[in-house]
LUMLUM-945687 format. One record per atom (N, C-alpha, C, O): residue number from 1; chain; atom name; y, x negated, z negated. Coordinates in steps of 0.05 Angstrom, whole numbers. Each point is the difference from the previous one (the first is absolute). Example, Ala and Ser with C-alpha at 12.3 -4.5 7.8 and 13.67 -1.06 7.14 Angstrom:
2
  num  cadena  atomo       Y       X       Z
    1       A      N    -114    -264    -156
    1       A     CA      24      18       0
    1       A      C      24     -18       0
    1       A      O       0     -21     -13
    2       A      N      21      28      27
    2       A     CA      24     -16      -1
    2       A      C      22      15     -14
    2       A      O      22     -10      -4
This chain:
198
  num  cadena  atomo       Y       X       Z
    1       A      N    1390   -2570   -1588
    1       A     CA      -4       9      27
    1       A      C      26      -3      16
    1       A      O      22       5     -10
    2       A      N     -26     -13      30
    2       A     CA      21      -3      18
    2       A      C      17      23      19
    2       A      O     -12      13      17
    3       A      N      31      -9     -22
    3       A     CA      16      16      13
    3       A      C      16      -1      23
    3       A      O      17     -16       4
    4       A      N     -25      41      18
    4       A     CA      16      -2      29
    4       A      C      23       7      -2
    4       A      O       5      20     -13
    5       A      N      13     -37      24
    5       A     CA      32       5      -6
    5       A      C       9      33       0
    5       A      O      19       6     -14
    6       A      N     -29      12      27
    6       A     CA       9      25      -8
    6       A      C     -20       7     -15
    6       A      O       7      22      -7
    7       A      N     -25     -26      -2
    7       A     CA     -10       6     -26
    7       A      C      20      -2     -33
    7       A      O       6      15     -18
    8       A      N      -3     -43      27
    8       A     CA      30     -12     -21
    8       A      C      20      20       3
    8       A      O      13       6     -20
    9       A      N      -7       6      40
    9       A     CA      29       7      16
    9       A      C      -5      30     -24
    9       A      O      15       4     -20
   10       A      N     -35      13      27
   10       A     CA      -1      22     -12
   10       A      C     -13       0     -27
   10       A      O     -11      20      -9
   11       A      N      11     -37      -2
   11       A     CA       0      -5     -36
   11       A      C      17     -10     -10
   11       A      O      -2       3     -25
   12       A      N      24     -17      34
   12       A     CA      21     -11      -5
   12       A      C      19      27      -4
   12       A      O      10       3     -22
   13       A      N      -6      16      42
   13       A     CA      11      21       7
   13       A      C     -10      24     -21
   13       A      O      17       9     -15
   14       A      N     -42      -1      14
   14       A     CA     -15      14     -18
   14       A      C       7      -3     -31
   14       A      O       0      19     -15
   15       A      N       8     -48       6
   15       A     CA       7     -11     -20
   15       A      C      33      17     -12
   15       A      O       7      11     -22
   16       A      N       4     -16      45
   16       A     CA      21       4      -3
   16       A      C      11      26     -12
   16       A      O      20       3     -13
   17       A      N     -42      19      21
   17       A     CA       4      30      -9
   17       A      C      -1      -9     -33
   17       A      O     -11     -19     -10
   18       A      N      26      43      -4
   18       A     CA       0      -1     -30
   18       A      C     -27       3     -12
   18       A      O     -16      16      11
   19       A      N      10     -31     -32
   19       A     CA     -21      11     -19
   19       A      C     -40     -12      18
   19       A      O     -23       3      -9
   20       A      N      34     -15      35
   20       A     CA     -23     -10      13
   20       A      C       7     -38      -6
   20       A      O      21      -9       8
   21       A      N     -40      -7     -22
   21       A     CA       4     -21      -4
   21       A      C     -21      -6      20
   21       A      O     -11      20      10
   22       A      N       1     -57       2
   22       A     CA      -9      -4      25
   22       A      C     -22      -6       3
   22       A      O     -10     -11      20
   23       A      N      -2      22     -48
   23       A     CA     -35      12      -2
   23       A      C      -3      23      17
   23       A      O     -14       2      20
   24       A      N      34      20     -33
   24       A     CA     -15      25      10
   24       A      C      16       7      33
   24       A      O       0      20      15
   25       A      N      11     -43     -14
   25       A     CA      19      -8      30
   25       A      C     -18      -6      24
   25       A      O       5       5      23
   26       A      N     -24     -14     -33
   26       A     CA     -28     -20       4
   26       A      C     -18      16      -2
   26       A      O     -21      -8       9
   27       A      N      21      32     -19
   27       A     CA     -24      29      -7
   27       A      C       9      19      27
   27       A      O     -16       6      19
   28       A      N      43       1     -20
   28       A     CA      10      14      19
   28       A      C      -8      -9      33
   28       A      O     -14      12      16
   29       A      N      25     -31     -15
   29       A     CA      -2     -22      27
   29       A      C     -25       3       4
   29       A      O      -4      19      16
   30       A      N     -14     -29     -22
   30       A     CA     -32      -1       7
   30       A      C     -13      27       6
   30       A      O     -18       3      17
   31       A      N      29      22     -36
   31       A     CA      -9      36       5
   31       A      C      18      -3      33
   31       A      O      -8       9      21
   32       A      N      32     -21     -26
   32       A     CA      17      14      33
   32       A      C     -19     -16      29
   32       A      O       2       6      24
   33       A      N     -15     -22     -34
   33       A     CA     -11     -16      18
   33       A      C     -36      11       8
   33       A      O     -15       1      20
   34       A      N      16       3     -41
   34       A     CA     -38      11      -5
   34       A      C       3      24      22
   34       A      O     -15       5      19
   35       A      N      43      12     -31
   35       A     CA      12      21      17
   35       A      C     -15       7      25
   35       A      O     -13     -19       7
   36       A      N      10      41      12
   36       A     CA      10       5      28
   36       A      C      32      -7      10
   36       A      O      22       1     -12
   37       A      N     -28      -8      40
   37       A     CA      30       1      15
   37       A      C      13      27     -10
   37       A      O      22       4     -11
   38       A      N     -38       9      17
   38       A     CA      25      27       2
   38       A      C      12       8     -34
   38       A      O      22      10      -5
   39       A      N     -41     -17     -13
   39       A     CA      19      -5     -32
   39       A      C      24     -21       6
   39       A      O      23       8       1
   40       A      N     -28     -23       2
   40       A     CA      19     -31       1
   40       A      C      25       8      13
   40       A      O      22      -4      -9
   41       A      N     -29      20      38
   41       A     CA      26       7      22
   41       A      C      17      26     -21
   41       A      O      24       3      -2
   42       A      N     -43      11      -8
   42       A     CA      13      24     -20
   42       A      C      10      -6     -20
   42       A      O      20      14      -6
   43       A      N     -26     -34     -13
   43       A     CA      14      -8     -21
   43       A      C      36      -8      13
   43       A      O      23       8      -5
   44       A      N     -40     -35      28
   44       A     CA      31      -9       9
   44       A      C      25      29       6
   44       A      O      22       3     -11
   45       A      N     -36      15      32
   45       A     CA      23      18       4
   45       A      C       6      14     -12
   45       A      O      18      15       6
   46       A      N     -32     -12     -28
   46       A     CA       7      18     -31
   46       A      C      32     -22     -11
   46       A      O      23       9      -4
   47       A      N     -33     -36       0
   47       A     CA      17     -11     -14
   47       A      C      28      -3      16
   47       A      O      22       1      -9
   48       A      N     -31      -3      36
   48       A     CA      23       3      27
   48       A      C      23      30      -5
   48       A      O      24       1      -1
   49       A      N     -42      18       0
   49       A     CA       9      24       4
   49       A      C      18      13     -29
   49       A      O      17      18       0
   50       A      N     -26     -35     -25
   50       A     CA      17      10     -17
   50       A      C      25     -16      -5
   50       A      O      20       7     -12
   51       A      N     -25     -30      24
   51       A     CA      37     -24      -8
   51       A      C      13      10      29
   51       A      O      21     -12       4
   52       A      N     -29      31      17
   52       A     CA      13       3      27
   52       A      C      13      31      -5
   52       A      O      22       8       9
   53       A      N     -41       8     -27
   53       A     CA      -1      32       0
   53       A      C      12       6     -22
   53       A      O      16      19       1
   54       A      N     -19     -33     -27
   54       A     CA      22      17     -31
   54       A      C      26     -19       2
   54       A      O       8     -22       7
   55       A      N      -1      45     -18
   55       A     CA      29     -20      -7
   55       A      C      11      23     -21
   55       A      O     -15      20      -3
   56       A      N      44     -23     -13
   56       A     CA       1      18     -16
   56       A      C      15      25      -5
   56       A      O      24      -5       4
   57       A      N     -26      20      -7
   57       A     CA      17      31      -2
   57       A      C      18      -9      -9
   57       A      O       2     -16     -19
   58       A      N      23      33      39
   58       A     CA      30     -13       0
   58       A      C      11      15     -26
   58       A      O      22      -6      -8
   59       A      N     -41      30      -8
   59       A     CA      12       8     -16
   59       A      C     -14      -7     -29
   59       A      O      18      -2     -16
   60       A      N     -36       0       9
   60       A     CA     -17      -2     -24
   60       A      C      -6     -30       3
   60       A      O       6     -12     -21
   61       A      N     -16      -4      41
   61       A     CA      -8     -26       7
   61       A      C     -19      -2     -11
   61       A      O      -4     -20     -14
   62       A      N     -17      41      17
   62       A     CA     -36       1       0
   62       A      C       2     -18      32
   62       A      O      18      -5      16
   63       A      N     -50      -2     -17
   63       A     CA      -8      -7      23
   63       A      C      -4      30      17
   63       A      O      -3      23      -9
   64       A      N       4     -35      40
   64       A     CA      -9      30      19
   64       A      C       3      -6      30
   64       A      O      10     -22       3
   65       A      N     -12      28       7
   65       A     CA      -6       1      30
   65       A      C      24      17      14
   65       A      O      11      -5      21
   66       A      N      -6      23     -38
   66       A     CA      21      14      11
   66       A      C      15      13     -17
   66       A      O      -8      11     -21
   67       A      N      41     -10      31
   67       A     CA      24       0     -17
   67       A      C       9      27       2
   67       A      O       1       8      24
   68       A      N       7       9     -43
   68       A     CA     -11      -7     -23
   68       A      C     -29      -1      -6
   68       A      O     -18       3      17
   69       A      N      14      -7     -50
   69       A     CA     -26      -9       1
   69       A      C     -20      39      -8
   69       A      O      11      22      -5
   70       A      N     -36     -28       8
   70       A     CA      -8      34      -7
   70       A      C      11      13     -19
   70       A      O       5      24       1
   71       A      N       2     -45     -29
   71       A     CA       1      18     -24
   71       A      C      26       9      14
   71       A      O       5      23       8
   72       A      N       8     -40      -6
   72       A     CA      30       7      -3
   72       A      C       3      28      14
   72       A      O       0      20     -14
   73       A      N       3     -17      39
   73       A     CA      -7      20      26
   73       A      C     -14      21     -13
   73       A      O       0      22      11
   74       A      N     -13     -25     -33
   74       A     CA     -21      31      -5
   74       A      C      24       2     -19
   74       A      O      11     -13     -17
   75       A      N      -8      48      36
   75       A     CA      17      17     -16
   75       A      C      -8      17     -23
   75       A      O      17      13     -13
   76       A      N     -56     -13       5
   76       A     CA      -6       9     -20
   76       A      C       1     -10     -24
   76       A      O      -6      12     -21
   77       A      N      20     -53      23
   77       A     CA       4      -3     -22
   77       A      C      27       6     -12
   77       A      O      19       9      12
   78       A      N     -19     -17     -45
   78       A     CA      33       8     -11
   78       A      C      12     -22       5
   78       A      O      -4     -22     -11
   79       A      N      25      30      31
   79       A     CA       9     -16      -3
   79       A      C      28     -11     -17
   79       A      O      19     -14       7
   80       A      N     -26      30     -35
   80       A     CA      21     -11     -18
   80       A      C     -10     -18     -21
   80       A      O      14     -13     -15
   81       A      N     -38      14      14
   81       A     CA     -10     -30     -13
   81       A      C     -13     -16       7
   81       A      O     -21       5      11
   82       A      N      35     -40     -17
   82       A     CA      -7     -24      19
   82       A      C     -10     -13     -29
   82       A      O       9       0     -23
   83       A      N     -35     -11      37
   83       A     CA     -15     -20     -24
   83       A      C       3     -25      12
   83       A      O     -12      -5      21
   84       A      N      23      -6     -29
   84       A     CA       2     -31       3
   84       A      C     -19     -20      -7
   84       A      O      -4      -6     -23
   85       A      N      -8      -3      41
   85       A     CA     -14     -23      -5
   85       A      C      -4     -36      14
   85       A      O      10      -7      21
   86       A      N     -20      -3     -32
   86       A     CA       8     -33       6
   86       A      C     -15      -8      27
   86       A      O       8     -21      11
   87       A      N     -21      30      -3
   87       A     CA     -17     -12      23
   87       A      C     -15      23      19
   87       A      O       3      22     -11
   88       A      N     -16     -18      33
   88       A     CA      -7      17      11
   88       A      C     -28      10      -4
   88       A      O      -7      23       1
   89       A      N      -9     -44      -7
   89       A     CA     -28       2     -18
   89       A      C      12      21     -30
   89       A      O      -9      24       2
   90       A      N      18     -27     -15
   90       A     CA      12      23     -15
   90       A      C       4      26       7
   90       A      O      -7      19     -13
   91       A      N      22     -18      40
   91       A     CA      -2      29       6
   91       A      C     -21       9       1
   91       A      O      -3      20     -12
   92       A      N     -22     -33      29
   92       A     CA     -29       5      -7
   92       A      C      -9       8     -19
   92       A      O     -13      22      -1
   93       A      N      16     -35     -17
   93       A     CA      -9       4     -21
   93       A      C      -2      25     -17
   93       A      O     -18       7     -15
   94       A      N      47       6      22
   94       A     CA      19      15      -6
   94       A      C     -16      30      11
   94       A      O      -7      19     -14
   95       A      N       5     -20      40
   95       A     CA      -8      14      21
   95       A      C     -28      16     -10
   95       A      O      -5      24      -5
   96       A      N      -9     -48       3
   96       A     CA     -29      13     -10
   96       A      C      -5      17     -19
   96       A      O     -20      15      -2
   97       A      N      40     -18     -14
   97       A     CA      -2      20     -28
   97       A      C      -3      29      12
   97       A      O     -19      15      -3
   98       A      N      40     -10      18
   98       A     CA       5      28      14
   98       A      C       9      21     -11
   98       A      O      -8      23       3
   99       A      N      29     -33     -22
   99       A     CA      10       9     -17
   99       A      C      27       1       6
   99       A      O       6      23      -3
  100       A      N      20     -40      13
  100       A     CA      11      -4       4
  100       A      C      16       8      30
  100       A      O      -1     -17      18
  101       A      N      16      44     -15
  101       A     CA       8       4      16
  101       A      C      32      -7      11
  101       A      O      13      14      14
  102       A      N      -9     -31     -22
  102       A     CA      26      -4       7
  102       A      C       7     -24      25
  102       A      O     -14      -2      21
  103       A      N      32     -11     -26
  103       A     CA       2     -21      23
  103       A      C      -1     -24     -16
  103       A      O      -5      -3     -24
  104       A      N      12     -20      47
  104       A     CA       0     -34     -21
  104       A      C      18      -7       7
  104       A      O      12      12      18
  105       A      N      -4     -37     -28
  105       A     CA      19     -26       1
  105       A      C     -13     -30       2
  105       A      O      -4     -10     -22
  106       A      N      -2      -5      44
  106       A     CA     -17     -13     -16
  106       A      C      18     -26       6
  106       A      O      11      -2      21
  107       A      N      -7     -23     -49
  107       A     CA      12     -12      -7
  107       A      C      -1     -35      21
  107       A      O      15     -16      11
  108       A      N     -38      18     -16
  108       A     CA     -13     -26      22
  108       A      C      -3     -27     -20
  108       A      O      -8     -22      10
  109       A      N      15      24     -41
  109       A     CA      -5     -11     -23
  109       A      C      12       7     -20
  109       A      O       6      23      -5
  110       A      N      -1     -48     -12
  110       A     CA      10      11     -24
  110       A      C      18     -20     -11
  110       A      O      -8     -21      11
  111       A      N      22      17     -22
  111       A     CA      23     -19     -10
  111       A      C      -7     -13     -12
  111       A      O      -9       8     -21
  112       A      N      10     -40      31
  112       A     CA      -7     -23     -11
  112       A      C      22     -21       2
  112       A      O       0     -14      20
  113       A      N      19       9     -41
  113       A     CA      26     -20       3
  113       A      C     -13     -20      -7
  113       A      O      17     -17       0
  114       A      N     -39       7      -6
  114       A     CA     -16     -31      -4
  114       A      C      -2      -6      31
  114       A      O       8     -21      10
  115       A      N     -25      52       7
  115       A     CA      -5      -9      11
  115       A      C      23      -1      32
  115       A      O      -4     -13      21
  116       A      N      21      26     -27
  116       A     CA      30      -9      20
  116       A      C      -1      40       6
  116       A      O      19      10      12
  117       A      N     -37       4     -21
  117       A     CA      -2      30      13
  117       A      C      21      18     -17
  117       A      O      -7      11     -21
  118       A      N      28      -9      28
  118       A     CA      19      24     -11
  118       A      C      -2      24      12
  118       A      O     -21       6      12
  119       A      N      42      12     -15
  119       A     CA       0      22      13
  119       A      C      13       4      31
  119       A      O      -1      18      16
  120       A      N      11     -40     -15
  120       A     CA       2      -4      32
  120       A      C     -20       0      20
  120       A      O      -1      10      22
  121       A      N     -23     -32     -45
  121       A     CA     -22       6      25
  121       A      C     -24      24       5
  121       A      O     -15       4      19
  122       A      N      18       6     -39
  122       A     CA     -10      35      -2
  122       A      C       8      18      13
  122       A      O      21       1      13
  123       A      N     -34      13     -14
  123       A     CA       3      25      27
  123       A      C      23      19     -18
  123       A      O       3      23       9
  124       A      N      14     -29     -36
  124       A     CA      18      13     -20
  124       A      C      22      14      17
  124       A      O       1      24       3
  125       A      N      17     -42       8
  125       A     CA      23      16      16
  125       A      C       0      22      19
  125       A      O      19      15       3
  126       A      N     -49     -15      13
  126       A     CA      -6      33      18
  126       A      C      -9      18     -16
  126       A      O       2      23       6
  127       A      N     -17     -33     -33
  127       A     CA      -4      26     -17
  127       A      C      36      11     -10
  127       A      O      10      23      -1
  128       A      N       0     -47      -3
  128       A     CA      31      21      -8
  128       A      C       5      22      25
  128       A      O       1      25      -2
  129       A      N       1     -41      24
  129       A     CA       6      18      22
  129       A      C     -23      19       1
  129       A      O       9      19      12
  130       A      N     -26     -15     -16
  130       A     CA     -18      22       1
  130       A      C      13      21     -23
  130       A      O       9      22       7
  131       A      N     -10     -28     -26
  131       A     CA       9      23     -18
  131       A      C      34       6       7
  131       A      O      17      12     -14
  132       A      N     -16     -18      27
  132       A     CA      37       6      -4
  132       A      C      -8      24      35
  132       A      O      16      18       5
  133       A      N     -35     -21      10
  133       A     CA       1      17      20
  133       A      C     -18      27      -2
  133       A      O       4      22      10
  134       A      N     -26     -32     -27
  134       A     CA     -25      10     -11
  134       A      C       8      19     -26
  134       A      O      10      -6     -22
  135       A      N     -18      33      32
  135       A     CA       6      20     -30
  135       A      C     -24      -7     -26
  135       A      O     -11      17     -15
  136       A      N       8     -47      15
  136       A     CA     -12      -2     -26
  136       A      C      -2       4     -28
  136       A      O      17     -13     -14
  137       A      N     -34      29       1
  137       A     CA      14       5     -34
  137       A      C     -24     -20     -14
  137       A      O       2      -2     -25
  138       A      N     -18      -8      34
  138       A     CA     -22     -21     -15
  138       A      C      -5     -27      10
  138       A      O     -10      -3      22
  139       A      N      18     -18     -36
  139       A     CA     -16     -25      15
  139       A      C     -24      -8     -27
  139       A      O       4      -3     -24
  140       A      N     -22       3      35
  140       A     CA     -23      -6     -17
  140       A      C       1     -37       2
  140       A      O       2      -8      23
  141       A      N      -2     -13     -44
  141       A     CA      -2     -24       3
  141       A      C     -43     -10      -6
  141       A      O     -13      -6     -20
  142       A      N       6       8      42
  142       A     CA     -36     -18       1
  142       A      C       3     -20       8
  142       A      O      -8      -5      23
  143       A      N      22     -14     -40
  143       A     CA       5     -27       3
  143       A      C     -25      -7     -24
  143       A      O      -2      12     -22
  144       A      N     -17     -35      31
  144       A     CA     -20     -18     -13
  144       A      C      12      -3     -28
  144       A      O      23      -7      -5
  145       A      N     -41      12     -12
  145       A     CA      -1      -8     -34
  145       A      C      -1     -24      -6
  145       A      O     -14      -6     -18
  146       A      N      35     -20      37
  146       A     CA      -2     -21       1
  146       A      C      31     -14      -8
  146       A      O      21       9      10
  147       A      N     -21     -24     -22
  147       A     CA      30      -9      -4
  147       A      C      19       3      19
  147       A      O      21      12      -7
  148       A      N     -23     -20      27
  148       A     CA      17       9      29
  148       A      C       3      25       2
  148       A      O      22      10       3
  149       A      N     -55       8      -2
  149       A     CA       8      24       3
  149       A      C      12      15     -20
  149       A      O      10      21       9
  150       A      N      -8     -25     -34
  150       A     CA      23      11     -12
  150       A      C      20      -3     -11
  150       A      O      10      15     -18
  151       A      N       2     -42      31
  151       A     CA      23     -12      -2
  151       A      C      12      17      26
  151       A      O      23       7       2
  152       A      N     -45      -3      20
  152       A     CA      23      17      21
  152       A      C       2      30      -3
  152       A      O      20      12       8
  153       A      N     -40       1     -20
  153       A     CA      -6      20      -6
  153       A      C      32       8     -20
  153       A      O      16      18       5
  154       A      N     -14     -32     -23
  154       A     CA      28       1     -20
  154       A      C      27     -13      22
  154       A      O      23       2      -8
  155       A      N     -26     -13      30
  155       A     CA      20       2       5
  155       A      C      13      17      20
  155       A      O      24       3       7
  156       A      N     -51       9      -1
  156       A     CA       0      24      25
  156       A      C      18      22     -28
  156       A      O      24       5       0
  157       A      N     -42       2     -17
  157       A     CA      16      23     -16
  157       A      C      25     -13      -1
  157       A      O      10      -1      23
  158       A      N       1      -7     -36
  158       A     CA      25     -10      -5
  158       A      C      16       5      20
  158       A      O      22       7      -8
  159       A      N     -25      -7      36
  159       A     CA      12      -6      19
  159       A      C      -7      31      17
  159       A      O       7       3      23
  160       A      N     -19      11     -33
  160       A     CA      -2      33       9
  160       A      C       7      14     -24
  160       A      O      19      15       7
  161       A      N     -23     -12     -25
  161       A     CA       7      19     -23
  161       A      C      32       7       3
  161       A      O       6      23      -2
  162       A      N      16     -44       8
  162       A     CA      30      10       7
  162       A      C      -8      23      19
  162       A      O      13      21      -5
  163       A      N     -28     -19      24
  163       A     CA       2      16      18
  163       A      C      -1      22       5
  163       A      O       7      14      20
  164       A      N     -24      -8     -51
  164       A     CA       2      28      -5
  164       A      C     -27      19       0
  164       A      O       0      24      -5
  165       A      N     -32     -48      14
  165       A     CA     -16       3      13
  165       A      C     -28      -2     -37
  165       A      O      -3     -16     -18
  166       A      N      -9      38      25
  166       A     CA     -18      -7     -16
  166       A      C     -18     -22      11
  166       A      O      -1      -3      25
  167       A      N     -13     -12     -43
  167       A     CA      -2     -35       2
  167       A      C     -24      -1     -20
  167       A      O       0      -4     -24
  168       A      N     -20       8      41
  168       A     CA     -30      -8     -29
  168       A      C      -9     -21      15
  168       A      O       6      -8      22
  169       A      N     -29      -1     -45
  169       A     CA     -11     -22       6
  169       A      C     -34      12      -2
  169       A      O      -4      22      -9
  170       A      N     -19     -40      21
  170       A     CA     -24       8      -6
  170       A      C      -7      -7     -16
  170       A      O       8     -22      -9
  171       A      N     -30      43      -9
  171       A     CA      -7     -11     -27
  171       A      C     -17     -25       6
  171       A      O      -7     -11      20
  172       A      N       2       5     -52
  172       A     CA      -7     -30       7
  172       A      C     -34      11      -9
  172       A      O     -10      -7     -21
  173       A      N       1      17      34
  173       A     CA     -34       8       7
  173       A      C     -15     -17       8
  173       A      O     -24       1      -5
  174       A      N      38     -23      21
  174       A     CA      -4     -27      15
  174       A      C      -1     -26     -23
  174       A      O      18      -3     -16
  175       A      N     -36     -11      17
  175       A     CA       6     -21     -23
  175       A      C      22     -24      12
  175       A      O       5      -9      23
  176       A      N       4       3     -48
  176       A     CA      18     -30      10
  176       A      C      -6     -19      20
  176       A      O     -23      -6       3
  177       A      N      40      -3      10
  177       A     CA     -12     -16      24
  177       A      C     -14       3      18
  177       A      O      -5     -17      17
  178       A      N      -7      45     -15
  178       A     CA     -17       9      30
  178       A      C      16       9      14
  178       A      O      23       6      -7
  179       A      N     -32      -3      33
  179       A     CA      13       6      26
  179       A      C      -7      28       6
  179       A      O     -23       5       6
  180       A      N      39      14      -7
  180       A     CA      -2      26       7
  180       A      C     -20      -5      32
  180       A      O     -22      11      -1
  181       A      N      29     -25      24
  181       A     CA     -25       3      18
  181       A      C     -28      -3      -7
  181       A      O     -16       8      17
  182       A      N       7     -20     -42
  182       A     CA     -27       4       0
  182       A      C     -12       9     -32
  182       A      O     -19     -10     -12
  183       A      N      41      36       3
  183       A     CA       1       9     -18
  183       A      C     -32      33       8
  183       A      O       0      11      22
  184       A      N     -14      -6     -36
  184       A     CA     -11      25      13
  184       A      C       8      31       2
  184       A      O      17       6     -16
  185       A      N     -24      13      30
  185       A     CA      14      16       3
  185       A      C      15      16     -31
  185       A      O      24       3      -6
  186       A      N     -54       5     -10
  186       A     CA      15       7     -19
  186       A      C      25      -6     -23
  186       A      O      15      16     -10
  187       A      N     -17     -47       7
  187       A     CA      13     -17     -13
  187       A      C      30      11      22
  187       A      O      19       4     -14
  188       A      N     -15      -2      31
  188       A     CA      27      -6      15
  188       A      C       7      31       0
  188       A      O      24       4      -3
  189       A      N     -41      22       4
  189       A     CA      -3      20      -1
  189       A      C      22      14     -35
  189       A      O      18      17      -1
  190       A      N     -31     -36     -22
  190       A     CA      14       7     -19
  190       A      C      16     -17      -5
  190       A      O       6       1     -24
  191       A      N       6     -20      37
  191       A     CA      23     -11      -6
  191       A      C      20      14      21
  191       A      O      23      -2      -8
  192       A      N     -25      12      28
  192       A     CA      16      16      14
  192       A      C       7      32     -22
  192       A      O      24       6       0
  193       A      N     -33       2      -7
  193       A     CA      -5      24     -18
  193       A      C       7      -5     -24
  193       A      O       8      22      -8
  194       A      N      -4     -40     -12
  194       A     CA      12     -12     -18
  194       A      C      35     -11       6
  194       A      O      14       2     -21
  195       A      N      -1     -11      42
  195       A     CA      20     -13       6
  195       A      C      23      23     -19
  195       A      O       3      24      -4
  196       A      N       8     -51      -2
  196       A     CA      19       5     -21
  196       A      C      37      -9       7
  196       A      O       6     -12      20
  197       A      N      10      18     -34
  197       A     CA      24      -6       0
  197       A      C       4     -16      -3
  197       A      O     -17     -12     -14
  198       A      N      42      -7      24
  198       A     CA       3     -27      -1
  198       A      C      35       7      -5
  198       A      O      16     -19      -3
């Protein structure tokens, strides 16, 4: 079947999102089209309104709208323990349990020297500065059960334990290689509750 150049335009594009190859690019496109105007205009200013409206907390570097971000600003959490994690879908992840009252760190990845990612390009150097201003006595490491993630996970301890700071890690409740964002509640629930010394 033949395709109208913005037909192409928004499956090409559709494609491009992770984990959508340009079948279901081609599934999507055709539902946005089958659509009403007023879905189509709402999708767009949904997609408008979040690359114009988040950007990231000058202190934790979660996503948010406004600086600081909620957690941070809520004075009901503790704020003497920071759980560190690799991505902001993580904090989510994190969140849902509702277990976890403290604050975050969030890293923005995880150390890959194959792939050129050291600790330069990690969010590592404002967590120093956070704890050196911050009366923290815990950094919890929920870095992914993934080679990266605990290659940084061990280098985060290493590089906080001088400091004087108790330093756990989450238990490994999570199997090898999954992604804490689409880990389920309970599974992330007892690996928070399990976290151990490093």
């Amino acid at each position: 079947m033949a395709q109208t150049p913005s037909m192409a335009r928004l499956i090409e594009q559709l494609a491009r999102l992770p984990g959508i190859g340009e079948k279901t690019a081609g599934r999507l496109a055709f539902h946005i089209l089958r659509a009403d105007a007023d879905y189509a205009e709402a999708l767009a200013a949904a997609v408008l309104a979040v690359k114009r409206e988040t950007r990231l907390c000058s202190r934790c570097f979660a996503l948010t709208e406004r600086d600081p971000c909620g957690i941070c600003s809520d004075e009901r959490r503790a704020a003497d323990v920071i759980c560190v994690v690799e991505e902001p879908a993580d904090l989510l992840a994190v969140e849902r349990v509702r277990e976890f009252r403290g604050r975050y760190h969030v890293l923005h990845g995880t150390l890959a020297p194959l792939d050129g990612i050291g600790p330069d390009e990690l969010k590592i150097a404002p967590l120093l500065v956070r704890l050196q201003e911050e009366p923290v006595r815990e950094v919890i490491l929920a870095t992914n059960p993934t080679a990266e993630g605990e290659a940084t996970a061990l280098y985060l301890a290493r590089l906080l334990k001088p400091l004087g700071l108790r330093v756990t890690r989450i238990a490994h409740g999570l199997p090898v290689g999954a992604d804490l964002e689409y880990a389920d509640v309970m599974t992330v629930g007892r690996a928070l509750e399990g976290r151990r010394e490093m």
